[in-house]
C-alpha atoms as a printed R data frame, in Angstrom:
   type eleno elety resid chain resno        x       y       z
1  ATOM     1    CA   UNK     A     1  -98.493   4.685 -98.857
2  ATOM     2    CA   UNK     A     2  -95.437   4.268 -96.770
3  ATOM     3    CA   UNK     A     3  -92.724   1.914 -97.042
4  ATOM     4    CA   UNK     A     4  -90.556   0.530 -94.045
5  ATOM     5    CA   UNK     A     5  -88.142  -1.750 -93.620
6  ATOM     6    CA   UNK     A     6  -88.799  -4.386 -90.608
7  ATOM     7    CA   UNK     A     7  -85.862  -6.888 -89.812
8  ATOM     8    CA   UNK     A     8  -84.047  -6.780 -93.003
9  ATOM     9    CA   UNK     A     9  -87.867  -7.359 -94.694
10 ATOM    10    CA   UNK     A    10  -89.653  -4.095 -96.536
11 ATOM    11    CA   UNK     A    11  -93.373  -3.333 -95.390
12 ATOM    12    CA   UNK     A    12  -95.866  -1.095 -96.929
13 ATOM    13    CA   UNK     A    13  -98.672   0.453 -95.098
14 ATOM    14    CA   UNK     A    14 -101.756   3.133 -95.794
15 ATOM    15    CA   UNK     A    15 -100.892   5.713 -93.759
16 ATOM    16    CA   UNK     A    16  -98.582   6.159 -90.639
17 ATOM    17    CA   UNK     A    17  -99.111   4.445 -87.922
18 ATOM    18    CA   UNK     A    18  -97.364   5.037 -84.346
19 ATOM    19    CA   UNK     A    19  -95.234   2.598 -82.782
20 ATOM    20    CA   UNK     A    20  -97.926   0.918 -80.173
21 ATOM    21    CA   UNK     A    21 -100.282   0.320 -83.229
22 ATOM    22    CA   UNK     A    22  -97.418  -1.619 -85.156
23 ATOM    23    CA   UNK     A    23  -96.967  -3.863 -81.613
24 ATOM    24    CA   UNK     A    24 -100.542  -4.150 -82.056
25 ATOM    25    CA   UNK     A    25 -101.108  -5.088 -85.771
26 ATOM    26    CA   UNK     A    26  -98.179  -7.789 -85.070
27 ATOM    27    CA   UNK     A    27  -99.743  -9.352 -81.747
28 ATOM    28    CA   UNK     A    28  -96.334  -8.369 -80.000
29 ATOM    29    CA   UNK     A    29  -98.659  -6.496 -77.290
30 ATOM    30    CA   UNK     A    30  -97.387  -8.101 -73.676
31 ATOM    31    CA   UNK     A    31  -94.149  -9.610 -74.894
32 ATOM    32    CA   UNK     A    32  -91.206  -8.336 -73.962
33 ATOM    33    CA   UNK     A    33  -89.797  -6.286 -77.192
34 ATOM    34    CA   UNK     A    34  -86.867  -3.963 -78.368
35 ATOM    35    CA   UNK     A    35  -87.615  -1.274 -80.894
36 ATOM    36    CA   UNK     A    36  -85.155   0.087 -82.649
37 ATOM    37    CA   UNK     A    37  -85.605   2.866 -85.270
38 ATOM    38    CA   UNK     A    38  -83.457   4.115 -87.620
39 ATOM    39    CA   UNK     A    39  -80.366   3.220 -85.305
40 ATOM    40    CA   UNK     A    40  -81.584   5.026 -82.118
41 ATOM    41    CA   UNK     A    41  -83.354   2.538 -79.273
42 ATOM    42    CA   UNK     A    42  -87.467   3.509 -78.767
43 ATOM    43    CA   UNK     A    43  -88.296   3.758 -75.089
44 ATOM    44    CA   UNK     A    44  -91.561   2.270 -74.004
45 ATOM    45    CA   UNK     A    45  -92.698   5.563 -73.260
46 ATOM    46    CA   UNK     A    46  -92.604   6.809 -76.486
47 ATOM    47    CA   UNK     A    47  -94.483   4.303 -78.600
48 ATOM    48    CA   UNK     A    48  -97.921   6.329 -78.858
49 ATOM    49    CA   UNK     A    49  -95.853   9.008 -79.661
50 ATOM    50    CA   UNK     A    50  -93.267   7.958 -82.590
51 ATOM    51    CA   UNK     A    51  -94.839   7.479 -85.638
52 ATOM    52    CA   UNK     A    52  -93.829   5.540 -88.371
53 ATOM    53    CA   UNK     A    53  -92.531   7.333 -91.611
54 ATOM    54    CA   UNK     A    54  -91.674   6.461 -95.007
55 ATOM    55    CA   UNK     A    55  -87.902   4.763 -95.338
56 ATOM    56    CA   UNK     A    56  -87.560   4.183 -91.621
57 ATOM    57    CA   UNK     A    57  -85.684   1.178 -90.361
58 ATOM    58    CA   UNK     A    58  -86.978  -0.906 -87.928
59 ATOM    59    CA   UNK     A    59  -85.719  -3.679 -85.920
60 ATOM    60    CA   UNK     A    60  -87.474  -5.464 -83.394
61 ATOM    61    CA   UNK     A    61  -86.101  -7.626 -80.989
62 ATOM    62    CA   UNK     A    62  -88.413 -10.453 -78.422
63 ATOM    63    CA   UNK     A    63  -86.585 -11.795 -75.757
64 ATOM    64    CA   UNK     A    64  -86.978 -15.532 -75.188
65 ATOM    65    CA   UNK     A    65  -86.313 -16.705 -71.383
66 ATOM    66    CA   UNK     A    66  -84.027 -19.811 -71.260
67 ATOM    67    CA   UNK     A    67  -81.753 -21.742 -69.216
Protein backbone atom coordinates (compact mmCIF):
# COMPACT_ATOMS: atom_id res chain seq x y z
CA UNK A 1 0.00 0.00 0.00
CA UNK A 2 1.16 3.41 -0.96
CA UNK A 3 0.19 6.64 0.29
CA UNK A 4 0.19 10.01 -1.77
CA UNK A 5 -0.76 13.18 -1.27
CA UNK A 6 -3.11 14.73 -4.20
CA UNK A 7 -4.00 18.56 -3.87
CA UNK A 8 -3.44 19.04 -0.27
CA UNK A 9 -5.78 15.55 0.12
CA UNK A 10 -3.81 12.04 1.11
CA UNK A 11 -4.62 8.93 -1.21
CA UNK A 12 -3.85 5.36 -0.68
CA UNK A 13 -3.49 2.89 -3.39
CA UNK A 14 -2.50 -1.11 -3.87
CA UNK A 15 0.39 -0.88 -5.65
CA UNK A 16 2.10 1.84 -7.87
CA UNK A 17 0.61 3.00 -10.52
CA UNK A 18 2.25 5.32 -13.36
CA UNK A 19 1.15 8.68 -14.03
CA UNK A 20 -1.26 7.97 -17.28
CA UNK A 21 -3.12 5.30 -15.12
CA UNK A 22 -3.81 7.96 -12.28
CA UNK A 23 -5.27 10.43 -15.36
CA UNK A 24 -7.12 7.42 -16.09
CA UNK A 25 -8.58 6.19 -12.71
CA UNK A 26 -9.66 10.07 -12.29
CA UNK A 27 -11.41 10.48 -15.86
CA UNK A 28 -8.88 13.46 -16.45
CA UNK A 29 -7.93 11.52 -19.86
CA UNK A 30 -8.46 14.43 -22.78
CA UNK A 31 -8.53 17.44 -20.51
CA UNK A 32 -6.03 19.64 -20.50
CA UNK A 33 -3.90 18.92 -17.10
CA UNK A 34 -0.67 19.99 -15.16
CA UNK A 35 1.16 17.39 -13.15
CA UNK A 36 3.27 18.31 -10.76
CA UNK A 37 5.30 15.89 -8.57
CA UNK A 38 7.12 16.41 -5.72
CA UNK A 39 7.88 20.13 -6.86
CA UNK A 40 9.29 19.30 -10.36
CA UNK A 41 6.58 19.80 -13.49
CA UNK A 42 5.73 16.07 -15.35
CA UNK A 43 5.96 16.41 -19.11
CA UNK A 44 3.32 14.65 -21.12
CA UNK A 45 5.85 12.48 -22.35
CA UNK A 46 6.69 11.00 -19.34
CA UNK A 47 3.42 9.86 -17.82
CA UNK A 48 3.72 6.00 -18.79
CA UNK A 49 6.93 6.30 -17.50
CA UNK A 50 6.82 8.03 -13.84
CA UNK A 51 5.41 5.97 -11.45
CA UNK A 52 3.83 6.82 -8.44
CA UNK A 53 5.68 6.11 -5.05
CA UNK A 54 4.93 6.16 -1.52
CA UNK A 55 5.00 9.98 0.10
CA UNK A 56 5.00 11.68 -3.27
CA UNK A 57 3.25 14.98 -3.70
CA UNK A 58 1.06 15.57 -6.31
CA UNK A 59 -0.67 18.47 -7.66
CA UNK A 60 -2.78 18.57 -10.53
CA UNK A 61 -3.88 21.43 -12.24
CA UNK A 62 -7.16 21.54 -15.28
CA UNK A 63 -7.31 24.50 -17.13
CA UNK A 64 -10.77 25.99 -17.61
CA UNK A 65 -11.15 28.26 -20.93
CA UNK A 66 -12.93 31.59 -20.15
CA UNK A 67 -13.47 34.99 -21.24
Amino acid sequence: MIHITINGETRQFDQSINIAQFIDENNLQGKRIAIERNGEIVPRSQFTEQFLADGDRLEVVVAVGGG
